[in-house]
N, C-alpha and C positions, 0 to 999 in steps of 0.2 A: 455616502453610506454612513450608516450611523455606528460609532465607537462605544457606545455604552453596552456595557456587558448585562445579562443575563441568565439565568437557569431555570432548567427544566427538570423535574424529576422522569428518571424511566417509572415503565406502568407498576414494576418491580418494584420502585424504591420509596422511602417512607418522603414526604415532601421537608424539606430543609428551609431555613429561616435565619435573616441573617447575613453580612454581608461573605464571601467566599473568601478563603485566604489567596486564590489567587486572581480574584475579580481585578483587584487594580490592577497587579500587572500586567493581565490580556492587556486591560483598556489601553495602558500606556503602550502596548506593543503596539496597538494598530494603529494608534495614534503613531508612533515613529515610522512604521509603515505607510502610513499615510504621502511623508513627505519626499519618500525616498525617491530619487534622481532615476534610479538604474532599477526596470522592473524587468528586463529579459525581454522573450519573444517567444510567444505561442509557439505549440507545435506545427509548426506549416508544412511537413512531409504528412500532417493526418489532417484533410482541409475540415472536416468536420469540426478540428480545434483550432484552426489557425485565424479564426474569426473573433475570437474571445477577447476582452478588454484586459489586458496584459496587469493593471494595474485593481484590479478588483480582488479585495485579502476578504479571510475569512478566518477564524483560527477556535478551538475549541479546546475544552479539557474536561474528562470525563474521569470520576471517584470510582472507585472497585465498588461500590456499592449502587455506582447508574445513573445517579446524577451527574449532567453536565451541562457547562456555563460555555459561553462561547460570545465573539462579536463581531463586529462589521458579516460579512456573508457566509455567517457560522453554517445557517439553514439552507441557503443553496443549491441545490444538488450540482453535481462535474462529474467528466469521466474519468472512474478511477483509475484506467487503465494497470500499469504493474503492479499498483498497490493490492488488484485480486489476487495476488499471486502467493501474498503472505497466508490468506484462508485456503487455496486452495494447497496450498503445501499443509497446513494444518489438519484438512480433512484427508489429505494422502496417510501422514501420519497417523491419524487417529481410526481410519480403515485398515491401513496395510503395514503401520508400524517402521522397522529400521531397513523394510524392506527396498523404499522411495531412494537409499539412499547406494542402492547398486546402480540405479542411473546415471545418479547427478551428483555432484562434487560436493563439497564445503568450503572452497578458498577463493577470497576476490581474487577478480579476473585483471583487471590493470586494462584492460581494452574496453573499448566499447562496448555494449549490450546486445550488439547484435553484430558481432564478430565471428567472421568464415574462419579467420586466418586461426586462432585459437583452437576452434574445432576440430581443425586438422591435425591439427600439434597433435593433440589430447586423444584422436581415434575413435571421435564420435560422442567424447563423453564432455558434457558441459561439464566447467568449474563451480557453477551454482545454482540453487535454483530459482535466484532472481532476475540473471538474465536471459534473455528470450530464449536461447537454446534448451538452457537449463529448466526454464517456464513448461516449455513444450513436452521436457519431459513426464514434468506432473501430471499436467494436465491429460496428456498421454495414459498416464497408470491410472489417472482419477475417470476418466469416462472408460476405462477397462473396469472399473470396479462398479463402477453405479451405472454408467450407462448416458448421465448427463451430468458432466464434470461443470458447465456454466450453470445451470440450477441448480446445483448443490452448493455451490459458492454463493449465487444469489439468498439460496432459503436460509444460508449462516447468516449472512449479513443481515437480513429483513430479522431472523428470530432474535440475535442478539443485542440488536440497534431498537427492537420493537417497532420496527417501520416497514409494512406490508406495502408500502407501496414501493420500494425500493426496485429497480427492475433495467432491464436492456434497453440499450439505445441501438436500432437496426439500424438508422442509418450511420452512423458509428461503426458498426460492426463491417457492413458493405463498402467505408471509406478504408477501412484499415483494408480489409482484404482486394480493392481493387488495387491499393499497393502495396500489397505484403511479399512481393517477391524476395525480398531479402529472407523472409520467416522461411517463404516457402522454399529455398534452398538450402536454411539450416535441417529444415523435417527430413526434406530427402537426404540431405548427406548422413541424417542420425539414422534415418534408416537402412540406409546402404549397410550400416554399421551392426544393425537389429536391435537400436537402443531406441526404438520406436515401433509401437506392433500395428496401430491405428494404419487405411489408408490416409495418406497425406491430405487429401483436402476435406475430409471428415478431421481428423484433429486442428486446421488449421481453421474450422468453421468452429469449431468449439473454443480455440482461444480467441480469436476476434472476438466470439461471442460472451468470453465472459472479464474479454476487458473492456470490452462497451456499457457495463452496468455502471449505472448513475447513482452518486448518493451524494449526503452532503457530509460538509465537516464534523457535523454533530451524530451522525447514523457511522460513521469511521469510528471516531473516537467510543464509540459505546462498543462499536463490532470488537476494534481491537481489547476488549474489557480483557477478555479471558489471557493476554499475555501480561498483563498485569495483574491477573489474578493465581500466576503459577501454572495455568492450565483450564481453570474452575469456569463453565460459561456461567452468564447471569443468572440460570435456575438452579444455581448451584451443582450441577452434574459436570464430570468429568469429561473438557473435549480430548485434554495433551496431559499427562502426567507432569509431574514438575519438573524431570527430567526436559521432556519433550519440550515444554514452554523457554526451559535456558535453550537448549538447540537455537529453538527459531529466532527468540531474542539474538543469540550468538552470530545466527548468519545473518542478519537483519543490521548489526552493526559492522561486523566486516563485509557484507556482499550489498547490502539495501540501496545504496546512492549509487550504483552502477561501478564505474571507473574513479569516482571520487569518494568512494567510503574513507578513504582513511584522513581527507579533510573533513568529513563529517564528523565521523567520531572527534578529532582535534577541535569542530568547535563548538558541535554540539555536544557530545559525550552519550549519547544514549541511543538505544537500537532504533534503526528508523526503516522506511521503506516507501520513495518517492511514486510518482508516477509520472509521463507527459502530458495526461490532464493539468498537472499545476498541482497536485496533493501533495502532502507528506502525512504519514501516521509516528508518532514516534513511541517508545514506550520507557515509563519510571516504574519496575516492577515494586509491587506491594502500594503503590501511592498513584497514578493516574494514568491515563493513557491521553494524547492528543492529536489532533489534526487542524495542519493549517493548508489554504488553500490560496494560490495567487499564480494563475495560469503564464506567466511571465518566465521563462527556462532560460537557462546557462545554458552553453557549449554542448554539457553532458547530460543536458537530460534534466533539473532538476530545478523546480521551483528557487529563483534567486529570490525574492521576498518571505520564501517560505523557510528557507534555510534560514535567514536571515533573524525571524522572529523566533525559531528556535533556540538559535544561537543565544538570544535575548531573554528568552526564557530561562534559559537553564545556568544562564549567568546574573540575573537577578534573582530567583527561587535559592540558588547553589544544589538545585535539585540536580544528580546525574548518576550516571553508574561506577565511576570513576571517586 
């Protein structure tokens, strides 16, 4: 694949000229990526991803203003899987306000993402709404309010990526739900609890379905625009107050890498939100958003070359929140 970096203006933005101030660095990033020893291991409990070449990077960086630069399998498209979770928490917020937040928690979880044992601690109530418990319950209040919680997620992404073709992967959708018995006994225990109104295999067909949406690193990094821009989407209208926008940044740094947030933060330093596709989105509020993409996972979940060029990122830029 090829290293040399790139850019695109959105349909939005004025076209730029020029080399980028962070063009070298991607380049050098996938370039060290390139050589690196230890790429992880596809999602193999989702076989739709366990086929993927573990060693394929893609990384991107996208300006509040729309343009973004990106290299090696910037344009791509993969499944984003958790990473909808950060939009459809967005559109919760931005329909139904601080009300999302009598369901589901705001403190990492220290367990796995798809943790029984927790649940029960807790009495139904996930500790966040990044992991799947937590997920379910968005998604849950976001198809009570619209009706279809996966295309509403989808129409953010496509409006503010400007990519109409952005769209679901069924057969994705029918891999996750032929084994989702895990998901499906987190739903029923939340519902035992009534922290879930949905019947159970209607909500668990609407999350499969809208973590099966395909995009690439470069339709991520524009989607995420609006948490770098305080809240503001690309037409300039309000999705999240600025208020709203720290939130999700907030839980995004404490809750976004599953079980391993607080080594993320330690070496990334900025709010991020992985998926078992192989993505990560991360966010530099007031200065860019990115995504990198290298289907290759750790133990927990979590793009090991993806981490890794972040890591890289943010210690050559000194860009962080910290």
């Amino acid at each position: 694949m090829s290293h040399a970096s790139a850019a695109i203006p959105a349909s939005n933005a004025a076209p730029r000229t020029g080399a980028h101030r962070f063009s070298a660095v991607i380049s050098r990033i996938a370039e060290e990526m390139a050589v690196r020893d230890d790429h992880g291991t596809p999602a193999d409990y989702i076989p739709m991803l366990a086929g993927v070449d573990p060693r394929r990077f893609g990384m991107a960086v996208a300006e509040p203003d729309g343009t973004v630069y990106g290299v090696g399998d910037w344009r791509q498209p993969f499944s984003t899987q958790s990473i909808s979770k950060v939009f459809a928490l967005a559109l919760a917020l931005f329909l139904d306000g601080e009300r999302i937040w009598q369901g589901v928690g705001r403190e990492p979880s220290g367990n796995p993402f798809n943790s029984l044992v927790q649940l029960e601690y807790e009495n139904g109530i996930p500790r966040n709404p990044f992991i799947n418990a937590g997920a379910l319950v968005v998604t849950d209040r976001l198809q009570a309010l619209t009706g279809d919680a996966a295309g509403q997620v989808r129409e953010l992404l496509r409006t503010e990526s400007g990519n109409p073709a952005i769209d679901f992967v069924p057969d994705v959708a029918a891999s996750e739900a032929a084994h989702g018995d895990r998901n499906a006994a987190l739903a029923h225990f939340m519902a035992s609890y009534g922290n879930v109104t949905l019947p159970v295999p209607e909500l668990l067909a609407a999350y499969f379905r809208q973590c099966s949406i395909e995009a690439s690193c470069a339709d991520l990094a524009l989607s995420a625009g609006f948490l770098a821009r305080h809240g503001v989407r690309a037409d300039g209208s309000e999705l999240l107050t600025r208020s709203q926008a720290k939130q999700v940044n907030a839980v995004m740094l404490t809750c976004g890498t599953y079980d391993a947030a607080g080594e993320f933060a330690y070496r990334v330093g900025l709010p991020g939100k992985s998926g078992v596709g192989g993505g990560i989105i991360a966010i530099v509020p007031g200065e860019c958003t990115l995504c990198v993409w290298s289907p290759g996972l750790d133990r927990r979940g979590n793009s090991v070359a993806g981490v890794a060029a972040l890591d890289r990122f943010t210690t050559l830029t000194g860009l962080s929140v910290f």
